[in-house]
C-alpha positions, 0 to 999 in steps of 0.5 A: 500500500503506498503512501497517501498523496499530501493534498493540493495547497487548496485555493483561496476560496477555500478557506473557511471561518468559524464562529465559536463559544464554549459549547458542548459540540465545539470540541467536535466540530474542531474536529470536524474542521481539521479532518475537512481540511487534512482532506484538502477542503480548506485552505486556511480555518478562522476562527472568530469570537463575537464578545459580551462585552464592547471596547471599553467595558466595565469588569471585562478583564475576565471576559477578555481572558476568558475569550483568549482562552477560548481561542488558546483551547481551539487552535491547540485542539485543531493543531492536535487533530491536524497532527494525527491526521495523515498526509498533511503538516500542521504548518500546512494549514494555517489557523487564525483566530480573532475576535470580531465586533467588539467596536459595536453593539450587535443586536440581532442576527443580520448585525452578525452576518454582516460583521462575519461577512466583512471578516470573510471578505477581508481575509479571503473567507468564502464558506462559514462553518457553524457549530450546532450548538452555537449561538451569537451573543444576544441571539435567542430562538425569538429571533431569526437564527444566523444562517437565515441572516447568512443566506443571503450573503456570498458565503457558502454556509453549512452546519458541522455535522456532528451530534448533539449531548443530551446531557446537560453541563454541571451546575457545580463549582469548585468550592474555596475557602472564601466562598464557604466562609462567605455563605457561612456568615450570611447564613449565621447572620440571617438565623441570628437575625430570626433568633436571639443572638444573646441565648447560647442555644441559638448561637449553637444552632445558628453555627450548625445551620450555617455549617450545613448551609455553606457545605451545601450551597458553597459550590453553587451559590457564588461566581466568583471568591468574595475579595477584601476590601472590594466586597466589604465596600460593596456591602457597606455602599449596598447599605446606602442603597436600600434606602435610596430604592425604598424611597424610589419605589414609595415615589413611584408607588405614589405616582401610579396610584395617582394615576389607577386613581384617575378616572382618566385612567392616563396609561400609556404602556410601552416596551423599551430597550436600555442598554446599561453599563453596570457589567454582568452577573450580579450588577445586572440582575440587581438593576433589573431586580431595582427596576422591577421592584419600583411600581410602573416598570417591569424587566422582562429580559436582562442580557448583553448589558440590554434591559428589555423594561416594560413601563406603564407610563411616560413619568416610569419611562422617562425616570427609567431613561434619566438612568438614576438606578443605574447610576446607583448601581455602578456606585453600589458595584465600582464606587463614586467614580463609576456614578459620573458616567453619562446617562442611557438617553445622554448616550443614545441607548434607548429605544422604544417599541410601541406608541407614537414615539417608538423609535425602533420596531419589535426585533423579533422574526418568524420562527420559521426564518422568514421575514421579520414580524413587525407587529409582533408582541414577542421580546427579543431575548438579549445577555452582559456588556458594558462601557468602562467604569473606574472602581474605586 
């Protein structure tokens, strides 16, 4: 049996770009890309990442990491599977990887098409390749998938076909030391708090409970370890917080009562875009819970730093707008600093979808990837990115 021929250096057409996040079928698709290419189908593999967050964000040094990481892990697989595959050199190939959009927001699926496509036609791309499992930042089943928004571009566009897991990934975290005496103290605080914190018996039993709580909800309950002197500072600004959002929500509770009260019943119901800078994770879901919890605004989605906010009338909506909880919410998370930043409407972050002073149509499309939808009611599905702050 002779040796098998290296195949032809492929033309330029032949390259292909991939976007990519962490799924459970991108280890496979990887794979599936270094044997197409081995094969001689591609010239060249790009691998690009579509970021949560916009230059220059709050708190995304872990997410640049984690997104260099990501692209590190991809091209050490495909460089693997290149090297066990016969009759070509990994040098043979060349691997690429960046990320794409991060100059921008990107709110939909034609936003990343064209962005993907002004990459492919930067660099010679003509065939997209797309993990099953992956999905583009701020994309959701609402909306029309990516390769509908492909298909009408020059790019041949085409699923890796490898299979999906049924199983689901893990809930559990690496439990620390920080995170344990972290939920221990909150946990023997609150049972002091519905106890006696002079009567021994209660001191006893509080330790018990708060021993059990933290050994089981250690590996669960926190993202990150609680970190001295950031996380005590947050606490004591929370403090600050809770009566500024208890007078927030008297205020509003007045002013809709005022309002059930008229006879004229003078509502005006809308659903509104706000695109906030307060990070990810727990800042976003305070903000949206601050907002919920205020009468005349409810937040139906949190996601990619957008608050998809209902308001029940202009006084709800414009306050939302003049971002005065959200400001808070920068103080609470990076200090006095953060505070200053300009406002969503001082920013042009803002978009409503109903009304005469709708500013935007609903960002939803058919299901079955036709045209969009403009009359319906559905909301978009939207998940955390934000402009800089300076934490104190």
């Amino acid at each position: 049996m002779g040796v098998a021929d290296a195949p032809e250096p492929p033309t330029d057409g032949d390259a292909v770009v991939v976007p990519v996040e962490s799924t459970s079928t991108l280890r496979a698709t990887v794979t599936h890309l270094a044997e197409s290419a081995a094969t001689g189908e591609f010239s060249s593999i790009h691998f690009v990442v579509f970021p949560a967050w916009r230059r220059p964000d709050p708190e995304t040094a872990d997410d640049r990491d984690a997104v260099d990481r990501l692209l590190e892990r991809v091209q050490t697989w495909v460089e693997a599977d290149l090297e066990d595959a016969d009759g070509i050199r990994v040098d043979d190939v060349p691997i690429v990887t960046a990320v794409v959009g991060d100059d921008e927001y990107l709110f939909g699926p034609d936003d990343y098409a064209r962005r993907l496509v002004g990459y492919a036609e930067a660099n010679g791309v003509g065939t997209v390749v797309l993990d099953p499992e992956y999905t583009p930042v701020g994309n959701t089943t609402l909306l029309q998938p990516l390769e509908f928004a492909l298909a009408d571009t020059s790019l041949a566009v085409r699923e890796a076909p490898v299979s999906r897991p049924s199983r689901g990934e893990r809930l559990r975290r690496e439990a620390t030391g920080p995170r344990f005496a972290a939920i221990f103290a909150l946990s023997f605080g609150f049972y002091l708090t519905l106890g006696d914190p002079t009567y021994w018996f209660d001191l006893v039993t509080g330790v018990a409970s708060a021993t059990i709580v933290a050994i089981t909800l250690s590996q669960i309950s926190l993202d990150a370890d609680p970190v001295v002197p950031r996380t005590p500072m947050r606490i004591l600004r929370g403090l600050v917080y809770v009566p500024v959002l208890l007078f927030e929500i008297v205020k509003s509770n007045v002013v809709v009562a005022r309002v059930i009260l008229d006879p004229r019943l003078p509502i005006d119901p809308t659903l509104n875009r706000m695109h906030v800078i307060v990070g990810r994770g727990l800042p976003l879901t305070t903000l949206a819970n601050s907002i919920t919890l205020t009468p005349g605004t409810l937040t139906v989605r949190a996601r990619d730093g957008n608050l998809y906010v209902h308001s029940l009338i202009p006084w709800a909506r414009e306050g939302l707008f003049d971002g005065s909880l959200e400001r808070w919410t920068r103080f609470v998370f990076y200090g006095r600093g953060a505070a200053r930043l300009p406002t969503p409407r001082e920013r042009d972050d803002v978009d409503v979808f109903q009304g005469p002073e709708a500013t935007a149509p609903y960002p939803t499309a058919r299901g079955d990837g036709g045209d969009e939808d403009r009359g319906s009611k559905s909301v978009v599905d939207v998940d955390s990115s934000t402009p800089e702050v300076t934490a104190e």
